[in-house]
N, C-alpha and C positions, 0 to 999 in steps of 0.2 A: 856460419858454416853451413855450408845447402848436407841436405838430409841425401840419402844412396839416387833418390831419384833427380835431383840436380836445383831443385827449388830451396829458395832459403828459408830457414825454420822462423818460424812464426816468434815473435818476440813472448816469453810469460807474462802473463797478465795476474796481477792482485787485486782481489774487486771485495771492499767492503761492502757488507750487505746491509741494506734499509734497519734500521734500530727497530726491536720488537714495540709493538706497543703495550698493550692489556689484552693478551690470551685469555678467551673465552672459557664459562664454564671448568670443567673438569680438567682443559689445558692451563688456568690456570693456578693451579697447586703446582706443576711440576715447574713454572717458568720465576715464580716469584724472583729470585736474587736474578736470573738470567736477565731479565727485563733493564734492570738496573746495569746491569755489567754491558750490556748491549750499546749502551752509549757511549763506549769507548773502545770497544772493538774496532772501530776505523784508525783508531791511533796507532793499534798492535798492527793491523793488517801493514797501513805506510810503513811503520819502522820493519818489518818484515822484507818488504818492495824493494826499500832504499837497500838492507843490507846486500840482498840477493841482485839489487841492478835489475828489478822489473819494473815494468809498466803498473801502475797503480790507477784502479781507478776505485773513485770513493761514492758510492750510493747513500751514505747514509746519511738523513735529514732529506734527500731528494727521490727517492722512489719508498713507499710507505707499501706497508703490507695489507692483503686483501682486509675487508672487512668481515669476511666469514672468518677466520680464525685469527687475525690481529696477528699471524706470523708469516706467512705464504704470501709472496707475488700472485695479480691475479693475472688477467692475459694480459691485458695492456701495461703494466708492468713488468710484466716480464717480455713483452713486445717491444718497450721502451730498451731496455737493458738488448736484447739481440740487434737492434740496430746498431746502439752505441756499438756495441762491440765488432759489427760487423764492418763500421767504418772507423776503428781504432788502432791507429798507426804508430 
């Protein structure tokens, strides 16, 4: 269905995000169980996609998080990720 200005709308996109690793220091008191739960977040996200009829795309196991804090994309990860998604159809 094109949006008031006559262009068709961009399909939704579901993007699992890279699995934590071991958060540094003081970030890791607050992430202990999250770290763990993190590796299946990409399950919830697809069965989310499939229900809803979006586009899925799954990051995790293939973009890892900076090294400075083991949670944060750093640029070229997140450079990696703006492409994909800018050639994502």
């Amino acid at each position: 269905m094109p949006n008031s200005h006559g262009f068709p709308n961009p399909a939704p996109v579901t993007i699992a995000a890279p699995n934590l690793l071991s958060p540094m220091e003081t970030l890791a008191t607050n992430f202990d169980v999250t770290i763990e739960k993190s590796q299946h977040f990409h399950q919830h996200y697809q069965g989310i996609a499939i229900h809803k009829n979006y586009l899925f795309l799954n990051y995790a196991g293939i973009l890892q998080p900076s090294e400075a804090d083991d949670i944060h994309l750093d640029s070229s990860e997140n450079e990696q990720l703006a492409r994909t998604l800018l050639y994502l159809e």
